[in-house]
C-alpha positions as CSV (number, residue, x, y, z in Angstrom):
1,X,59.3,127.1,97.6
2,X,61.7,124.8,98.8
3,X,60.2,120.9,99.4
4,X,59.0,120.4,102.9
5,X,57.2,116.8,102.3
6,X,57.4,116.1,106.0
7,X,53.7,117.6,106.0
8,X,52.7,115.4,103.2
9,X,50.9,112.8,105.6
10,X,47.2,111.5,104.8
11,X,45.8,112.7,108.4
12,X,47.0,115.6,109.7
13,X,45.9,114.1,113.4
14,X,49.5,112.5,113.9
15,X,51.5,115.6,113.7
16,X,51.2,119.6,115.2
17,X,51.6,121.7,112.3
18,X,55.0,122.6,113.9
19,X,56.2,118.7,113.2
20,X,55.7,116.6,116.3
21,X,54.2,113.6,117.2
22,X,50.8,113.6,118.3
23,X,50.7,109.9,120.3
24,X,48.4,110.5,123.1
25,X,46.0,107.5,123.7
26,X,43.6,108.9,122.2
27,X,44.5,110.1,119.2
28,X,46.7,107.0,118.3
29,X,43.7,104.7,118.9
30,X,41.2,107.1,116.8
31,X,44.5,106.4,114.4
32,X,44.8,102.7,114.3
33,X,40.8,102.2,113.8
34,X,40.5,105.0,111.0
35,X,44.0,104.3,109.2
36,X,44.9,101.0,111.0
37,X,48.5,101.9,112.2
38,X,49.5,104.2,115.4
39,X,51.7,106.7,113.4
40,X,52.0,108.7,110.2
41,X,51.1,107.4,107.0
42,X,52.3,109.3,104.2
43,X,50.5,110.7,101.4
44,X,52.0,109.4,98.2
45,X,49.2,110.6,95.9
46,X,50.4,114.9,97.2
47,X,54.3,113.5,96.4
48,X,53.3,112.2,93.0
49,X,51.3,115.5,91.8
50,X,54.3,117.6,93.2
51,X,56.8,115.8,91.5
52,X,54.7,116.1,88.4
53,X,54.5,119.6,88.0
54,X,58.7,119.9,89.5
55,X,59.0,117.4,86.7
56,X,57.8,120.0,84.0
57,X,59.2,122.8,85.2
58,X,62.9,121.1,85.0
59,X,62.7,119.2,81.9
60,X,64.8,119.9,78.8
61,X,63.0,122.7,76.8
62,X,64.8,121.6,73.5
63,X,65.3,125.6,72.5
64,X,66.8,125.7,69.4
65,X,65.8,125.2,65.5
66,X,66.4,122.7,63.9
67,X,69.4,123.9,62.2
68,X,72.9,123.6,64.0
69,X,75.6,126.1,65.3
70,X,77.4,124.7,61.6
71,X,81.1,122.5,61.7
72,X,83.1,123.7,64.8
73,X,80.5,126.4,65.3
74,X,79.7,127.5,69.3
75,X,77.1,129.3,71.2
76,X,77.1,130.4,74.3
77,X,73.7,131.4,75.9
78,X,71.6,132.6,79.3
79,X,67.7,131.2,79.1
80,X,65.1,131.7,81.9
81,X,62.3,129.5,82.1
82,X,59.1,130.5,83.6
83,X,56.6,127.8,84.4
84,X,53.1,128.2,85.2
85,X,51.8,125.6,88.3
86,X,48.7,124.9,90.1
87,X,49.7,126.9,93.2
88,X,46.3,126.8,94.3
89,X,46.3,122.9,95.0
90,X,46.9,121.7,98.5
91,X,49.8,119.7,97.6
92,X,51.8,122.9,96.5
93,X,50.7,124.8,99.7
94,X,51.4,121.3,102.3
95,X,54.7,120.1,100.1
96,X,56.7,123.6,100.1
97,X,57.9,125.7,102.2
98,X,56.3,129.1,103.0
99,X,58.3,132.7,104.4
100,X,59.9,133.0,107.2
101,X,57.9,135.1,109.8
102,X,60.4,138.3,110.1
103,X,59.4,138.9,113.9
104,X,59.4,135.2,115.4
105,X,62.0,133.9,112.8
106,X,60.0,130.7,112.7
107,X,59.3,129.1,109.4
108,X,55.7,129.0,108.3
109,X,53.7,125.5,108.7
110,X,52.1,126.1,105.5
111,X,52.6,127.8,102.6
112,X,49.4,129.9,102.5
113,X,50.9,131.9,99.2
114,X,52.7,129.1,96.6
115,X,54.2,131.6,93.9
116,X,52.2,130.9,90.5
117,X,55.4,130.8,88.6
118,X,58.7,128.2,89.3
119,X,61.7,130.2,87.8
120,X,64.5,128.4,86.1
121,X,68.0,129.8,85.0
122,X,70.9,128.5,83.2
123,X,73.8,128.9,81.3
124,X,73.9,126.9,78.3
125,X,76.6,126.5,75.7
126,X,76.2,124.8,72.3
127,X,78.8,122.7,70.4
128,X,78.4,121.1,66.5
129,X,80.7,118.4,65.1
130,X,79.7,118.4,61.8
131,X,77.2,116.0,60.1
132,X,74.1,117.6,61.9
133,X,75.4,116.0,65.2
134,X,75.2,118.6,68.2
135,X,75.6,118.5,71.6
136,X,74.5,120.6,74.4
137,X,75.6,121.3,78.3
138,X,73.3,123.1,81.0
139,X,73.2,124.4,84.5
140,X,71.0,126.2,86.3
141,X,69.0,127.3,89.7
142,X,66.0,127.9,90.8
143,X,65.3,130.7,92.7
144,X,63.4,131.0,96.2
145,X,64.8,127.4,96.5
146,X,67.9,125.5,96.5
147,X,67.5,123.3,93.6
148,X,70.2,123.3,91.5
149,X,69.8,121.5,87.8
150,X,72.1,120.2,85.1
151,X,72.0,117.9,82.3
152,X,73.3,117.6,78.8
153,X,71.4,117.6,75.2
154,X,72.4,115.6,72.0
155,X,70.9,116.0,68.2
156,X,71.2,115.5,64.7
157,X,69.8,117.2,61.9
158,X,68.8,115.5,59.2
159,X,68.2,117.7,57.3
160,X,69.6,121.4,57.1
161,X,71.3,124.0,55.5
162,X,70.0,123.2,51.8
163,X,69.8,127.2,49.8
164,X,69.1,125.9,46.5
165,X,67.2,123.9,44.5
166,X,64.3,122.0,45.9
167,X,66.1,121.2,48.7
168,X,66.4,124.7,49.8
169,X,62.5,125.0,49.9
170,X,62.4,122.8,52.1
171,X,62.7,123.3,56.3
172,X,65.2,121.5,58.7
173,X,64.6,119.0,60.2
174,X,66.1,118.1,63.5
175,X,65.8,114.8,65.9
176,X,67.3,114.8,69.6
177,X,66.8,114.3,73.5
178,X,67.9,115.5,76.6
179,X,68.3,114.9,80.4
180,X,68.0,116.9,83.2
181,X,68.7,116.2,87.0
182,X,68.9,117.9,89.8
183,X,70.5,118.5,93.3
184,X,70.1,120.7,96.9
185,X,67.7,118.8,98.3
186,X,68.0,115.8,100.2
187,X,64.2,115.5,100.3
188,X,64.0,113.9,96.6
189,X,66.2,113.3,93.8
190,X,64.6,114.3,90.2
191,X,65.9,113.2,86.5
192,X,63.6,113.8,83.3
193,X,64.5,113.1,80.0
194,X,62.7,114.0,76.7
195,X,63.1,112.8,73.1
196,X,62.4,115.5,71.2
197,X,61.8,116.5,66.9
198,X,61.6,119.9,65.4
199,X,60.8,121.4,61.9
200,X,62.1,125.2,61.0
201,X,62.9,127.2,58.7
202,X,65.3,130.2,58.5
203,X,64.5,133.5,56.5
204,X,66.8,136.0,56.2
205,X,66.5,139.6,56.6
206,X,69.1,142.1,54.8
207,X,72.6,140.8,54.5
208,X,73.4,139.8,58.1
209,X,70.1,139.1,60.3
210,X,68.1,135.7,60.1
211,X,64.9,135.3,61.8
212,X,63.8,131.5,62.0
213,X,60.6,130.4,63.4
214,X,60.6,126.9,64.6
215,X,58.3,123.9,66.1
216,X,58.3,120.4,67.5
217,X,57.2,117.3,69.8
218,X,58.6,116.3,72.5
219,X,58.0,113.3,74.8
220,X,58.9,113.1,78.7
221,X,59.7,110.2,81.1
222,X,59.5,111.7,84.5
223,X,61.6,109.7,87.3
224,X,61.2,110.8,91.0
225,X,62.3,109.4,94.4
226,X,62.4,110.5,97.4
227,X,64.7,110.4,100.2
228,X,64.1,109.3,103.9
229,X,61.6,112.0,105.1
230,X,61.0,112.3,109.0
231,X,57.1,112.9,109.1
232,X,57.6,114.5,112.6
233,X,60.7,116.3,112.4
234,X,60.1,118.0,115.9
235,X,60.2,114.4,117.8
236,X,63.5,112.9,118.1
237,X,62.4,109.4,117.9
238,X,65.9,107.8,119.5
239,X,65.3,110.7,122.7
240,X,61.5,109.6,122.5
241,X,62.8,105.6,122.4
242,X,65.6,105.8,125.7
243,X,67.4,104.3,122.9
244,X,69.7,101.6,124.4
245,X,71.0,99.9,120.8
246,X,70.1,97.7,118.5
247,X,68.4,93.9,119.1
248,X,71.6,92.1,118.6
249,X,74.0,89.1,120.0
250,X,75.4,90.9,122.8
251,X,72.8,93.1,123.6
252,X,69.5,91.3,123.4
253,X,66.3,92.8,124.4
254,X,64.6,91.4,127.3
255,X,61.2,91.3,126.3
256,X,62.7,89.1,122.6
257,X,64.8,86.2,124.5
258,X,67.1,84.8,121.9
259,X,65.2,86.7,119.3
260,X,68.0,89.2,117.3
261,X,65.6,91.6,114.6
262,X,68.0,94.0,114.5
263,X,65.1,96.5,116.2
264,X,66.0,99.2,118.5
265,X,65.8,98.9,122.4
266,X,63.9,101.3,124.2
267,X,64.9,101.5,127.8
268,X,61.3,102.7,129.3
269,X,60.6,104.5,125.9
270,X,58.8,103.8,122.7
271,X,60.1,102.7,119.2
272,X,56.9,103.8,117.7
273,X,58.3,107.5,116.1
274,X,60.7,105.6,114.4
275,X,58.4,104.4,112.2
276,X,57.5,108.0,111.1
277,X,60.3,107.5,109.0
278,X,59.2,106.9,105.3
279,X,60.1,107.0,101.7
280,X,57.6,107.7,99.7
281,X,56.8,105.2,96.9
282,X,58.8,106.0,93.3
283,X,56.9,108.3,90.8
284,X,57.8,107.3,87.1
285,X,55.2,109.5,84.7
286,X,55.2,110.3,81.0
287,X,54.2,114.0,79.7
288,X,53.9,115.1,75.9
289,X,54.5,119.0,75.1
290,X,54.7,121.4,72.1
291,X,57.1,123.6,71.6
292,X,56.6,127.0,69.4
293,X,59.7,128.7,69.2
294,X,61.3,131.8,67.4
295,X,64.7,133.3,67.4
296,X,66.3,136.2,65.4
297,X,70.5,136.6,65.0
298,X,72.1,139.4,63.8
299,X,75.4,138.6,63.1
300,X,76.9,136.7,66.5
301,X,73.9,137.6,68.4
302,X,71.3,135.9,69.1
303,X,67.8,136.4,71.1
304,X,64.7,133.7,71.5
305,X,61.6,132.8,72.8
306,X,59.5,129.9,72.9
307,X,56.3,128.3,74.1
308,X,55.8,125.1,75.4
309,X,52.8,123.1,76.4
310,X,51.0,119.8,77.3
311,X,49.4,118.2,73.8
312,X,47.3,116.0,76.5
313,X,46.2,116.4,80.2
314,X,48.4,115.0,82.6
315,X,46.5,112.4,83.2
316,X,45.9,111.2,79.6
317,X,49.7,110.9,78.9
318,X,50.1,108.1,81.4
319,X,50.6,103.8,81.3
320,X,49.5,103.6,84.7
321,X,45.8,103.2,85.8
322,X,46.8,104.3,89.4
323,X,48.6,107.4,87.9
324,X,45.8,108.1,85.8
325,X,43.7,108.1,88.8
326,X,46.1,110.1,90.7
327,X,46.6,112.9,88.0
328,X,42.9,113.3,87.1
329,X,42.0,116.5,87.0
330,X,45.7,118.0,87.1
331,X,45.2,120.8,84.9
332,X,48.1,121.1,81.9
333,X,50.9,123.3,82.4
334,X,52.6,125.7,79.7
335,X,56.4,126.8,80.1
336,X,57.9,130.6,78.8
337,X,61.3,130.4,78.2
338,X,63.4,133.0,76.9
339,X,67.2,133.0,75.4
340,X,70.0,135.6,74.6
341,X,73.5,134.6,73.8
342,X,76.2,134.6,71.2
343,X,77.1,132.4,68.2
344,X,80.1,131.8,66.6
C-alpha cells in the first residue's frame, strides 16, 4: 500500500505498465493531437482523491473526554486506528503499490487488491499542567507501508471536574487541536491539522472504576504535496538524452548559438523524458467529522473506543469549486480507533 504515483498519468498510452516511455512516432503524435504534448501528463484529479482519503486516515482522532489527566497527572497509551477507504476506486488500485509476485520477484503494475482498511498505530502519552491546559505527543506507523506519522495535540478544558452543586450536573467541556505529519516516503509529504470540541461526562461505578462516554466536532485542513515523481521510472531520461551538460557559457549547444537556457544537451539523444518529470499540483482540502467516543478506567487503567465520521460528503466540506468537482461522488469515510494505556 505504499504510494506508487508514477502510474498516476491521464493516458496510460505514454508508459508500459512496467514504467517506460512509450515515444514511438506513433504513439507520441496520437499524444500531442489528443493531449497536445509528446509525454506524460499527470493526473492531478487521482493525486487529490488519494491524498484525501491518506489525509483521513492520518489525522488527529482527538481520543480523549473532555476531562484532563488532572495537575501533573500522566498517561501513557497504545491506540490503533482502523480506517475504512474506497479501495475499489481506480486511484487506490493505480496510486499504490500491489504484492510482490513470490516467483518472479517483480513488483505488481497494479494493485488489483487495495486492502479495505489503512491501519494506524501509535504510542501516545498525555501530560496536564493544571488549569484544564493538556498537551499531547504521538507516533506511529502504518503497516504494509512505510509511512511513519507524528504530531503533537494541545487542549483546555473549560469546564471539568465540578462534583457538586449545579456545577457537578453539568458535563466537561473541552476545546483543542492537533497536527499530524508524516514521513517514509519521498513521493509526497502530508500534514493535517484539526480543531477540535468535546462534551462528556464521567459516571462512576463502585469506589474505583469510572466509565465516561464522550462526543465532539472536529474540523480538518488537509495539506498535501508531492515530491518530484518520475512518470517513467524504467527510462533513464539522461542515458535516453546522450547527456552532454547543461546549456551554459562554456558549453553552449550548437543548435542555440549564444542562447544559455540552462537546458540539457543531448549529444544524438532526446531531452524529451526529462519532461516526464512532474510535481503534481498542491492539494489543500477541508473535512468535518464526529467523534463518539467511550472509555472505562479502573483505577490506573484505562481502555477506549471511539467512532469517527464525515458530518458531510467530501465534496460538500470544500471552498474550492474545482475540489468540489474533483471530490464529487467520494463517498464519506468512518475511522475505528481503539486505546489501552495507563493513567497516573
Amino acid at each position: 500500500m505504499d504510494p506508487a504515483l508514477e502510474r498516476l498519468v491521464t493516458d496510460a498510452r505514454c508508459r508500459t505498465d512496467a514504467g517506460e516511455w512509450v515515444d514511438d512516432p506513433t504513439t507520441m503524435a496520437q499524444l500531442t493531437q489528443d493531449t497536445g504534448r509528446a509525454w506524460c501528463s499527470p493526473d492531478h484529479k487521482a493525486f487529490k482523491q488519494l491524498i484525501n482519503q491518506f489525509g483521513f486516515a492520518l489525522a488527529p482522532t482527538a481520543m480523549h473526554a473532555a476531562r484532563t489527566t488532572g495537575f501533573g497527572g500522566f498517561h501513557l497509551s497504545i491506540e490503533a486506528d482502523y480506517t475504512k477507504i474506497d479501495s475499489g476506486a481506480d486511484y487506490w488500485k493505480r496510486g499504490t503499490q500491489g504484492k510482490v509476485d513470490p516467483n518472479t520477484k517483480k513488483a505488481s503494475i497494479k494493485n488489483k487488491s487495495p486492502s479495505d482498511i489503512l491501519s494506524l498505530y501509535s504510542l501516545k502519552i498525555r501530560k496536564s499542567f493544571g488549569f484544564g491546559l493538556e498537551v499531547t505527543g504521538q507516533v506511529g506507523f502504518m503497516p504494509n507501508t512505510s509511512i511513519v506519522s507524528g504530531g503533537a495535540d494541545v487542549r483546555l478544558s473549560v469546564l471539568e471536574g465540578f462534583r457538586s452543586g449545579l456545577p457537578g450536573i453539568l458535563p466537561d467541556l473541552a476545546v483543542g487541536g492537533g497536527v499530524r505529519t508524516i514521513t517514509g516516503t519521498p513521493q509526497f509529504q502530508l500534514t493535517v491539522a484539526g480543531l477540535d470540541a468535546q462534551i462528556s461526562k464521567p459516571l462512576p461505578i463502585a469506589d474505583s472504576s469510572v466509565i465516561t462516554p464522550y462526543f465532539g466536532y472536529q474540523y480538518l485542513w488537509i495539506f498535501g504535496d508531492s515530491g518530484l515523481v518520475d512518470l517513467t521510472p524504467a527510462t533513464d531520461a539522461v542515458g535516453y538524452c546522450n547527456y552532454a551538460g547543461a546549456n551554459l557559457p562554456g558549453n553552449n549547444d550548437p543548435s542555440k548559438p549564444g542562447l544559455y537556457d540552462g537546458q540539457p544537451i543531448c549529444a544524438g539523444g532526446s531531452p524529451l523524458d526529462f519532461n516526464n518529470n512532474v510535481v503534481f499540483k498542491k492539494v489543500r482540502l477541508e473535512r468535518q467529522r464526529l467523534i463518539l467516543g467511550l472509555n472505562y478506567r479502573y483505577e490506573m487503567v484505562m481502555v477506549g473506543g471511539q467512532f469517527i465520521t464525515d458530518i458531510v460528503d467530501p465534496a460538500d466540506a470544500q471552498n474550492s469549486d474545482a475540489d468540489k468537482k474533483d471530490l464529487d461522488g467520494t463517498p464519506r469515510q468512518w475511522t475505528i480507533a481503539l486505546e489501552v494505556g495507563a493513567m497516573f
